[in-house]
N, C-alpha and C positions, 0 to 999 in steps of 0.2 A: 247627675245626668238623667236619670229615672226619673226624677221629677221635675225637671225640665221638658222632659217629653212628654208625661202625663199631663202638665197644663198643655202644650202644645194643642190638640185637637181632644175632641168627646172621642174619637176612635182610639186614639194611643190609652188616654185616661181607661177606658175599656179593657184594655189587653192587659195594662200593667198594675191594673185594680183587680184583676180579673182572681179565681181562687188559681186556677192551672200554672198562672206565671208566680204566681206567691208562693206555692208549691215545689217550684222548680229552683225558683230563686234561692230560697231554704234550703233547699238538699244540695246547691250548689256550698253553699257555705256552712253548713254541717251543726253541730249543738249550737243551740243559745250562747252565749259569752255568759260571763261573771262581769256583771255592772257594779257590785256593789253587794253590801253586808247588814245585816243588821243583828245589834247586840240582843242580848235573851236569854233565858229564858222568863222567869218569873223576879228577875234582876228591873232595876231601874233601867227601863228601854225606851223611856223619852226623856228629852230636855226643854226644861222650861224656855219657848217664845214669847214673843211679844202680845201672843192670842192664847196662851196657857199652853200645855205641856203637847210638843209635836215629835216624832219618831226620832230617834239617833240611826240613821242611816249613815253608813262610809261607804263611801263611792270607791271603784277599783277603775275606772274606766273614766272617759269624758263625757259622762253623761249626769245631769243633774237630776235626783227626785223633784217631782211635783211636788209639793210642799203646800197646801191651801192656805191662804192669808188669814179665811174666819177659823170663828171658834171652834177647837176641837172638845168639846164641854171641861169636866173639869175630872175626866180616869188619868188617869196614871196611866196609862196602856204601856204596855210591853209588848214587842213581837215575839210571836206565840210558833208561828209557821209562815213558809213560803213555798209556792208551788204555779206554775201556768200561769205568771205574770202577776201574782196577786200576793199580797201580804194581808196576813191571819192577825190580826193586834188584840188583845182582852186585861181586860181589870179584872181579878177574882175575886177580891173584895166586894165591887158592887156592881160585877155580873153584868161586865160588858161586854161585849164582843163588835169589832167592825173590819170589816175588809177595805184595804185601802190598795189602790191602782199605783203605784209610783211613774207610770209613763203617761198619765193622764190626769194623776189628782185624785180623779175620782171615789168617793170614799161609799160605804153602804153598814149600816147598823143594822145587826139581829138581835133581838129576846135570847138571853139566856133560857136554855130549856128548863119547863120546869117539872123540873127531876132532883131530888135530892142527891148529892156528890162530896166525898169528901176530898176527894183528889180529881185531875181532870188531864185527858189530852186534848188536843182538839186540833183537825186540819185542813187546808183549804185546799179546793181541786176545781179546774174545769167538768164541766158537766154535759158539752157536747160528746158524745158517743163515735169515734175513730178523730178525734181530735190529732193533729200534732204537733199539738200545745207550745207552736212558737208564736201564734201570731191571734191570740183566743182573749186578748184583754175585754174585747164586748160581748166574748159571748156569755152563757150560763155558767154559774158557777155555785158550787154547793158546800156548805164546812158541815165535816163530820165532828161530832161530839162523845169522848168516850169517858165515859164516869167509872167510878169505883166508888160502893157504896159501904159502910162496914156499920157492925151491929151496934144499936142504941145500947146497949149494955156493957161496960168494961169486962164483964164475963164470958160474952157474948164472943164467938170464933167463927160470927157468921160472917162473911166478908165477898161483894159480889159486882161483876162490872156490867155494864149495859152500854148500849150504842144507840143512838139516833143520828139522821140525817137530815139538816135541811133541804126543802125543795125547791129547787133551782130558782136562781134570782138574775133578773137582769134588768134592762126597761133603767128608767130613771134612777142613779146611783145616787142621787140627791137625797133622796127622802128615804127612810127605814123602812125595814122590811113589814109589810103586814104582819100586826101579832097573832092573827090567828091561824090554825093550823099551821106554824110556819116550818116546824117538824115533825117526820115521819114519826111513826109508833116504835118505841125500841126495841130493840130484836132480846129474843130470850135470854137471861142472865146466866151468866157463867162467875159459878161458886169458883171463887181463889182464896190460895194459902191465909192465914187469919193475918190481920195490919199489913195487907198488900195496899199498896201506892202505885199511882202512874209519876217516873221518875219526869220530871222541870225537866225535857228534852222534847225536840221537833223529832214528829214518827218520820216513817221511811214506806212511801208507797212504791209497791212492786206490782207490776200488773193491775189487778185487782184488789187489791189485799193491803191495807195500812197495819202497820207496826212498830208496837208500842213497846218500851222498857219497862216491866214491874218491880219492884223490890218490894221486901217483905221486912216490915221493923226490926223481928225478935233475933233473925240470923243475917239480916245484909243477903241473903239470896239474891239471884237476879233468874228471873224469865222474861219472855216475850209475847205481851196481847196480839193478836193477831185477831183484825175485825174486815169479815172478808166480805167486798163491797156487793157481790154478784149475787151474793147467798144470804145477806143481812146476818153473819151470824158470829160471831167470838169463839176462840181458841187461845191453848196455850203451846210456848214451843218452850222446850229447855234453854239455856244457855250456853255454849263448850266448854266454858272452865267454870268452877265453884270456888273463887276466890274470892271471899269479902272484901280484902284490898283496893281488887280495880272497879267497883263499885264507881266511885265516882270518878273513873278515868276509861271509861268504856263507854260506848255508841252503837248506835246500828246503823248500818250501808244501803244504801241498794245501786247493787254491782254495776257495774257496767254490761255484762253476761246475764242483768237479769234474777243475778242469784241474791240471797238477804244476806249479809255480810255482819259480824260481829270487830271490830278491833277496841284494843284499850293498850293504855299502855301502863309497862311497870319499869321505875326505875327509868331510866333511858332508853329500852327496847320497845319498839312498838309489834306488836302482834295484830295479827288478822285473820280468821277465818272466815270462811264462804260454805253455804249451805244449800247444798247440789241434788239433783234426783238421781238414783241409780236406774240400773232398768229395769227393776221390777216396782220402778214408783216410788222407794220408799228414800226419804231425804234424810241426811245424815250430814254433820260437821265435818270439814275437812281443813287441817289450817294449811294456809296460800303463802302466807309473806310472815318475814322478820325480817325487821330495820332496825339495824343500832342506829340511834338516833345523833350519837355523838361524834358519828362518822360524816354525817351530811349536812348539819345544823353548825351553826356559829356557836355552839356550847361547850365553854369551861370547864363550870364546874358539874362534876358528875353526881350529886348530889342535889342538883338543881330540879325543881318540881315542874313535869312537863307533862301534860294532861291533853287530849284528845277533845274538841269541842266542838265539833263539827262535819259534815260532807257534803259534798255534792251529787244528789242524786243519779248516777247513770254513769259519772265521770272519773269512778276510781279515784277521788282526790278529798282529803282530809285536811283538817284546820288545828292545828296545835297552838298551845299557846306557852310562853317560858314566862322569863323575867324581862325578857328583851323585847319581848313580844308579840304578836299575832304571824302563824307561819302557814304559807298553804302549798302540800306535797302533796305531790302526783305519783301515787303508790307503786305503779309501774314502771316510771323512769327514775324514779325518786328524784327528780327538780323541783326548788323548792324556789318561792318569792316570800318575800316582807310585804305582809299587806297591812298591816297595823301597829299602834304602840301596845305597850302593854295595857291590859284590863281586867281590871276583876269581873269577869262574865261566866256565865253557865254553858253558853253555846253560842256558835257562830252562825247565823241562819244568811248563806248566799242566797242572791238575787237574781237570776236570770232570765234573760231576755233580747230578741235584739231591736238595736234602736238607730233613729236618725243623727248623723255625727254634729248636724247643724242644730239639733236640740228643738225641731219644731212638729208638730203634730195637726197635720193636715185632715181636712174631712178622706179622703180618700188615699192618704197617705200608703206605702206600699214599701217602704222601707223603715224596718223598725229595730 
């Protein structure tokens, strides 16, 4: 009906193109949906087309990715991150990087920085300033790049991360980014534990602030990079337990409350903590939830390997994966759906955004 009335006259087209109704509309209908998924991390996250190798994207909804007919050259890309309608894709082998629109197609290639890195995160974000990143597909958008550099010498315990920013891109999605200057200067290096790595997971942006999982070779330790956008500058935060174990069955959140959220799971129990301010400012672990998982889940055997691979940023809701298959629960009600078959993945990186059910993309389009 919206868009029936918008073709109607230039005045309707006006009010319901307008930002105030687009505004209203959205608040009327509340978070973005979950459209759809994409496999990852540093795992095989495209499948060969007819034009070489395009995204593995799983739809949750009725809505189809863009998919572009030409050639997407010839990386291997993988989805890397997703955020404000936009998906992060990169080859680490030979230092791709391209952001790709799924509601439009639209795709844009950057220069990998060049900066030495032995490990990498990397994440994509709108770049308009009080955005409410439901309806920001055209506008600017900027990938942060966080490296971890370690010492040219096997003897060597010198080990150090660095951040750069690209500067906002928009204009023709067609053609690659200009190489020159296309990243900010990196903010001052932060010396970490000796064979720290940035762990093959999508960060968790809070506020200002992107957040990274480290581990350290020699003991499985885990902390958290934290590269705060406002301030250009790197920190480290503990982790709440020191378990080698959940190492590779741990993730990070960002709450719904706003707070940075740790869960992992052991066994069948899932854990979660959230990290809160008190009122003299200073933030401290506090754990929230325990799920027996074999309470709520279609799960047998109790010996069955059930691993954490994913969230939804803002929406308290996590991605586990069995034998059976891909599962997405909602830590606060605990309801759970089947979104997937089984797969050998690293993480689940949800899609969000909303879109038209008719599946068409209008110049002035106002339903998305």
């Amino acid at each position: 009906c919206l868009v029936r009335a918008s073709l109607s006259s230039k005045f309707w087209l006006g009010l319901l193109s307008g930002p105030r109704f687009r505004g209203r509309y959205h608040d009327h209908h509340g978070a973005p949906p979950m459209l759809g998924f994409l496999r990852g991390f540093w795992l095989e996250g495209c499948h060969w087309g007819e034009k070489g190798p395009v995204p593995r994207f799983t739809s949750t909804a009725k809505f189809g990715a863009r998919i572009p007919d030409d050639e997407w050259d010839d990386y291997d890309y993988s989805a890397w991150d997703c955020r404000h309608g936009r998906v992060l894709l990169g080859d680490a082998r030979y230092s791709a990087l391209l952001v790709w629109d799924p509601m439009t197609g639209c795709r844009r290639g950057l220069d990998w920085p060049n900066l030495a890195d032995n490990s990498r995160g990397v994440a994509v974000l709108c770049a308009v300033s009080g955005c409410d990143h439901r309806t920001c597909h055209a506008a600017p958008f900027q990938v942060v790049f966080v490296g971890v550099e370690m010492g040219e010498d096997e003897d060597d315990d010198d080990c150090a991360a660095f951040a750069c920013v690209s500067l906002p891109e928009t204009g023709d999605w067609s053609k690659p980014c200009p190489p020159c200057d296309q990243w900010s200067e990196p903010c001052p290096l932060l010396h970490l534990p000796a064979d720290a790595f940035i762990r093959p997971i999508p960060p968790v942006l809070i506020q200002e602030a992107l957040h990274f999982m480290i581990q350290s070779l020699k003991d499985d330790s885990e902390e958290i990079l934290k590269y705060d956008l406002s301030s250009n500058s790197l920190s480290l935060i503990g982790a709440p337990i020191e378990d080698s174990e959940t190492v590779t069955s741990s993730i990070l959140m960002a709450m719904e409350d706003d707070s940075l959220g740790y869960a992992h799971v052991n066994g069948s129990t899932f854990y979660l903590w959230s990290r809160l301010m008190d009122s003299n400012g200073v933030a401290s672990w506090s754990q929230r939830t325990i799920i027996n998982l074999m309470s709520i889940l279609p799960i047998q055997n109790p010996v069955e390997t059930i691993r954490v691979v994913g969230s939804v940023e803002g929406g308290d809701v996590i991605f586990l994966t069995t034998v059976l298959g891909i599962y997405e629960i909602n830590v606060d009600s605990q309801r759970w759906k089947k979104i997937g078959k089984r797969e050998n993945l690293d993480a689940v990186i949800p899609y969000m955004s909303f879109y038209n059910r008719q599946e068409r993309v209008m110049p002035n389009d106002v339903v998305h």
